[in-house]
C-alpha positions as CSV (number, residue, x, y, z in Angstrom):
1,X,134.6,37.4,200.6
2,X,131.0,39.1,200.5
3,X,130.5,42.5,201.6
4,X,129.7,42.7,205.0
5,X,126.2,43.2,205.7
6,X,123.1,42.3,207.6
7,X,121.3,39.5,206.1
8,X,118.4,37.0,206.7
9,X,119.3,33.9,206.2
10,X,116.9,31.0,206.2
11,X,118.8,27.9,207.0
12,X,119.3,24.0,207.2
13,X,121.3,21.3,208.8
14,X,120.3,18.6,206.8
15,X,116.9,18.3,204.4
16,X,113.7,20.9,205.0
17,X,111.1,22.2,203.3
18,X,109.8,25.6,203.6
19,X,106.5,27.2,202.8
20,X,106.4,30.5,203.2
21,X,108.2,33.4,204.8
22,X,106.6,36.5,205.8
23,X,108.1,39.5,206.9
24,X,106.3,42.5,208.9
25,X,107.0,45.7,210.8
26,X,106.8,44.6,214.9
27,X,107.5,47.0,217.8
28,X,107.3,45.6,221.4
29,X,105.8,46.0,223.8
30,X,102.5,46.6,222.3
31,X,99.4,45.4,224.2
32,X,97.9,44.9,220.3
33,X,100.7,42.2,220.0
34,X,100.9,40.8,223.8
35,X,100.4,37.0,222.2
36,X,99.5,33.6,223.5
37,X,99.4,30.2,221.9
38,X,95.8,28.9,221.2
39,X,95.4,25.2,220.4
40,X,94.0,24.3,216.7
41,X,91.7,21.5,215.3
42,X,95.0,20.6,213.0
43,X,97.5,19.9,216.2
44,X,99.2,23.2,215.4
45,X,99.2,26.3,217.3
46,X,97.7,29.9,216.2
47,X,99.1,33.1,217.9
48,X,96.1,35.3,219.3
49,X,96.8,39.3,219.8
50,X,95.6,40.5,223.5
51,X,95.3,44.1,223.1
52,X,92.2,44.8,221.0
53,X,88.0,45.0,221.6
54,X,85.7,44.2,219.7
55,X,82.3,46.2,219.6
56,X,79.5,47.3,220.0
57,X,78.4,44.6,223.0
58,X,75.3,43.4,223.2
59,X,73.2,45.7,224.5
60,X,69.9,44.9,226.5
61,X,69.3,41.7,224.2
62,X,69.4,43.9,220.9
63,X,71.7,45.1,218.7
64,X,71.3,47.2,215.1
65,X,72.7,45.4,212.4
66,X,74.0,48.0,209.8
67,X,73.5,47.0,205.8
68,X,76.4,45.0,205.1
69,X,76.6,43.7,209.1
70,X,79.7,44.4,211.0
71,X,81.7,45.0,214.0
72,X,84.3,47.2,215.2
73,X,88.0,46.1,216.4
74,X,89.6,48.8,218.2
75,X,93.9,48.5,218.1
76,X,95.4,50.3,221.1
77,X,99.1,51.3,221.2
78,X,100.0,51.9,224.9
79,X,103.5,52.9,224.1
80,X,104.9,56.6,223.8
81,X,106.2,55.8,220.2
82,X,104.0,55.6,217.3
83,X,104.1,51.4,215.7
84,X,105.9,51.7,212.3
85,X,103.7,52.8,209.1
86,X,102.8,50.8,207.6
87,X,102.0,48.3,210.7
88,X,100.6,44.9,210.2
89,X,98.4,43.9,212.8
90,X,97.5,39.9,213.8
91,X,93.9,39.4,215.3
92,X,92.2,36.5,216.1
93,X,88.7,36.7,216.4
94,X,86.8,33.9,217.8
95,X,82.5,33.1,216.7
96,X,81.8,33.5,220.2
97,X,83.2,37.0,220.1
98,X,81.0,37.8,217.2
99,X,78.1,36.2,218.6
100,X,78.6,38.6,221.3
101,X,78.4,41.8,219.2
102,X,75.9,40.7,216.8
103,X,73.6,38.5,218.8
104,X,73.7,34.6,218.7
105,X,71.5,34.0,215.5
106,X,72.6,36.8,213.4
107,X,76.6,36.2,214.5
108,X,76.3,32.2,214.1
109,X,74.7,32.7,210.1
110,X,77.2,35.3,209.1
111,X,80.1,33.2,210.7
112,X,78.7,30.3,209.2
113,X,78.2,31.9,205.3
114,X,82.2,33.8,205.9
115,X,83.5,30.2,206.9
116,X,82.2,28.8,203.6
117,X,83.6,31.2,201.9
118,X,87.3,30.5,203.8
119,X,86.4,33.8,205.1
120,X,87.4,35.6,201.6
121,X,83.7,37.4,202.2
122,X,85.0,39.5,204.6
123,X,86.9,43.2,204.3
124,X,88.5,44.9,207.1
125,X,88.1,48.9,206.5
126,X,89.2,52.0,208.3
127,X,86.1,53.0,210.4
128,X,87.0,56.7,209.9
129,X,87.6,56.6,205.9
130,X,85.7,53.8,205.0
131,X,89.2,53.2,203.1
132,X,89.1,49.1,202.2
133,X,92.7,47.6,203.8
134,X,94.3,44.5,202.9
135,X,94.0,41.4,204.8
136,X,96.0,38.4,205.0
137,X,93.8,35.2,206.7
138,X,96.2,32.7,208.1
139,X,94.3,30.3,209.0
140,X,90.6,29.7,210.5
141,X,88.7,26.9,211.6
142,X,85.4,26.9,213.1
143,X,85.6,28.2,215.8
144,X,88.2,30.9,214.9
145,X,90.1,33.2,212.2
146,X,93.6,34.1,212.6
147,X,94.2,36.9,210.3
148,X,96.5,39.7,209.6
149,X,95.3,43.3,208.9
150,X,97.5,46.2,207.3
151,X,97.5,49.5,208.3
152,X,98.9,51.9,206.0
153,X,99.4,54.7,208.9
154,X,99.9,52.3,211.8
155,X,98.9,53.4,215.4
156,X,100.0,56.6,216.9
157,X,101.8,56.4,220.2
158,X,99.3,56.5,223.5
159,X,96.4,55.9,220.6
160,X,93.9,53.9,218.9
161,X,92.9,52.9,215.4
162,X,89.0,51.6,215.2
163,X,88.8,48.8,211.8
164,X,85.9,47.8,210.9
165,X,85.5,44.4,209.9
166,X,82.3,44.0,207.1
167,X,80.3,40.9,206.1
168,X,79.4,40.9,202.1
169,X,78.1,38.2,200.2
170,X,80.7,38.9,197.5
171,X,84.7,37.3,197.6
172,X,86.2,40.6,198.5
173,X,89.8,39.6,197.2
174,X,92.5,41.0,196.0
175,X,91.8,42.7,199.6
176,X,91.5,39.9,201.8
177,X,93.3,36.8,201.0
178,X,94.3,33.2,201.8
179,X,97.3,31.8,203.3
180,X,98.7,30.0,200.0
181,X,98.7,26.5,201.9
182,X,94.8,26.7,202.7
183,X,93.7,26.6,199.2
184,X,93.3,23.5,196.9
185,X,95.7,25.4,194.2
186,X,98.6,26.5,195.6
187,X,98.2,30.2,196.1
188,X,95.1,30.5,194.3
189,X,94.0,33.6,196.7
190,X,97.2,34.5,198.2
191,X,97.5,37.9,198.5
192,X,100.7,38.3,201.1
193,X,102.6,40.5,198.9
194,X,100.0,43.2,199.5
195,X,100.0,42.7,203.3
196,X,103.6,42.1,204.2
197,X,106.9,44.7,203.4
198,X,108.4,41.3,202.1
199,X,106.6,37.9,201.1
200,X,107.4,34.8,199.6
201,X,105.4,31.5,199.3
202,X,108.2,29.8,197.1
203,X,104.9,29.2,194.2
204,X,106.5,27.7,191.1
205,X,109.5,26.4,190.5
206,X,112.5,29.1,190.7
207,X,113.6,30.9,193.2
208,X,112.1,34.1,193.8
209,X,113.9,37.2,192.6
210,X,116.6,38.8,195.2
211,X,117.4,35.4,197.2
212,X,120.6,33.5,196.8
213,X,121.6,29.8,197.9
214,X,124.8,29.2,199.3
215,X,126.4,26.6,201.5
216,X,129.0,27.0,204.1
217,X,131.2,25.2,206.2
218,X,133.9,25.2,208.2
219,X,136.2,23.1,206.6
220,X,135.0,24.0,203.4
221,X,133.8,21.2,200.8
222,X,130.7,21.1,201.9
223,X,128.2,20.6,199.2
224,X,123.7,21.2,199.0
225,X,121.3,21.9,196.9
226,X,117.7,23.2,196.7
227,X,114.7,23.2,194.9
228,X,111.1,25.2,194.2
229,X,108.1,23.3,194.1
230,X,105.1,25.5,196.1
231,X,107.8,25.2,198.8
232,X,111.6,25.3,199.1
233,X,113.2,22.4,199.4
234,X,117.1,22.4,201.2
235,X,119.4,19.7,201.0
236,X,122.9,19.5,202.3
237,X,123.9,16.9,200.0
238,X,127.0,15.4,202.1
239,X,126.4,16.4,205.7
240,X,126.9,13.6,207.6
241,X,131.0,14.2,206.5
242,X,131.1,17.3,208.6
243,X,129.1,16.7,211.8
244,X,132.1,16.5,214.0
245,X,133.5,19.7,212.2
246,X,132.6,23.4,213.6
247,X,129.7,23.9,211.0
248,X,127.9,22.8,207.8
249,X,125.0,25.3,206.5
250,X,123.1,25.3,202.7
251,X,121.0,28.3,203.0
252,X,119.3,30.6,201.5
253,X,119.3,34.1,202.3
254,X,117.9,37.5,201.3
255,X,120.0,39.8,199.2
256,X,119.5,42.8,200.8
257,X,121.3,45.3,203.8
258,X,118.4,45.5,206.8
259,X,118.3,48.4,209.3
260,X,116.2,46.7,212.2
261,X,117.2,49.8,214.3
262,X,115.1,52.3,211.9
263,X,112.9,49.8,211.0
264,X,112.1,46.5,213.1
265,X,111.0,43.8,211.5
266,X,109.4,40.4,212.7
267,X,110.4,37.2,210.9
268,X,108.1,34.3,210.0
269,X,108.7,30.6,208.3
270,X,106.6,28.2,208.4
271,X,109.0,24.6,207.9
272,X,106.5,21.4,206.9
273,X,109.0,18.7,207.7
274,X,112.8,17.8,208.1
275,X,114.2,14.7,206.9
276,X,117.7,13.0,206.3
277,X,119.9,9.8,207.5
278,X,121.0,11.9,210.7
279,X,117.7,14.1,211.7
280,X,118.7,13.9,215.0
281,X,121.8,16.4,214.3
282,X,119.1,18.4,211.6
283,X,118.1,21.8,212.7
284,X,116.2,24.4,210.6
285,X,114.6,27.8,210.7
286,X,115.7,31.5,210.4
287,X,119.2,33.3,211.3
288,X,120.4,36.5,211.4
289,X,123.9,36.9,210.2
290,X,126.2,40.2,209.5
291,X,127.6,38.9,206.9
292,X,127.6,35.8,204.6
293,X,130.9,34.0,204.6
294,X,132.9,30.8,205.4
């Protein structure tokens, strides 16, 4: 019998394949993280935050460029408690919205040169320090980026934090990065463990350091197994056996005792496919368990 603890556990009913999971700080409500679904060019779906501006407007026709160009993205926190610290921040921010603060030509060329860079030309800073943060892109297409920003003192409660977000002609990584998946070589510019409290995108071929793989069931007998291959792969090797039964799990969860009440924490896979004889019985994606037992 484990200890009896809090644990994440990402789980399977019969075959999946996982990504990436991505932990960060989240607080609700927060206007900054009031979502909606957006459609994407892929057939996916990217989440857009509500509660942020982005300035200065276009003024009169004009606008002044600054040397490098950039724009200002104000985060609001309309709560009366202060977001966690640090606080990662998702922001989506559309070509028309830069268009709007730069002026058509100016927006649509820098837009243009940061989308054939995969956006890795861009650094979010903190307007009042000029202190360089880290920046996690998602993914983009062209008419959109999806990116999260970190914010090493979060946003006071009833306050604002102004970022700016800079164009350079320069990759400006290890502080902003790609989502591993949106690189030819797997992870090539994936900085997540800089951005996120607790990151993995299952590179190589082992399992990252503090998860375990277990399988439950109720009988027991049940056997799976998994694999590390830019992904993790779970199998529950004889499943079909125990689909009348009260439960069959392979799993893999994360070794460690989470305080959601001190810290609360939002929870992120991405699953690429399931697959088996019975898929119509195959579930996957994240649980949260007290304790890891039959």
């Amino acid at each position: 019998m484990r200890a009896r603890v809090r644990k994440l556990v990402i789980g399977v009913a019969l075959a999946v394949a996982f990504t990436l999971l991505v932990l960060q700080p989240f607080l609700l409500p927060i206007n900054a993280q009031t979502t909606t679904t957006l459609p994407s060019s892929s057939g996916t779906s990217v989440v857009e935050s509500k509660g942020w501006a982005i300035k200065p407007k276009l003024a009169n026709g004009t606008v002044t460029i600054n040397a490098p160009p950039e724009v200002i993205v104000t985060i609001n926190n309309t709560q009366a408690i202060a977001t966690p610290t640090p606080f990662d921040q998702f922001i989506n921010i559309s070509l028309q919205q830069v268009e709007n603060a730069l002026g058509t030509d100016v927006g649509s060329y820098l837009w243009s040169q940061a989308e054939s860079h995969d956006f890795l030309n861009v650094i979010f800073v903190n307007t009042s320090s000029g202190e360089p943060l880290y920046a996690w892109v998602q993914n983009f297409t062209p008419n959109w980026v999806a990116v999260w920003v970190k914010l090493p003192n979060g946003v006071p409660a009833r306050g604002a934090v102004n970022i700016t977000l800079e164009f350079t002609n320069a990759s400006q990584y290890p502080y902003t990065g790609l989502a591993p998946y949106l690189t030819s070589t797997y992870g090539q510019y994936d900085n997540g463990q800089y951005v996120f409290p607790i990151y993995y995108n299952f590179s190589g071929t082992s399992l990252p350091q503090g998860l375990v793989f277990t399988v439950l069931s109720n009988p027991s007998g049940a056997s799976g197994s998994y694999s590390v291959s830019n992904s993790l792969n779970i199998t529950n090797i004889n499943g079909a056996d125990f689909w009348d039964n009260d439960f069959m799990i392979s799993l893999v969860y994360i070794n460690k005792t989470f305080n959601f009440t001190a810290t609360p924490l939002l929870f992120e896979a991405i699953i690429t496919g399931i697959g088996g004889s019975v898929q119509i019985w195959s579930k996957a994606g994240l649980v949260y368990m007290n304790s890891i037992n039959d």
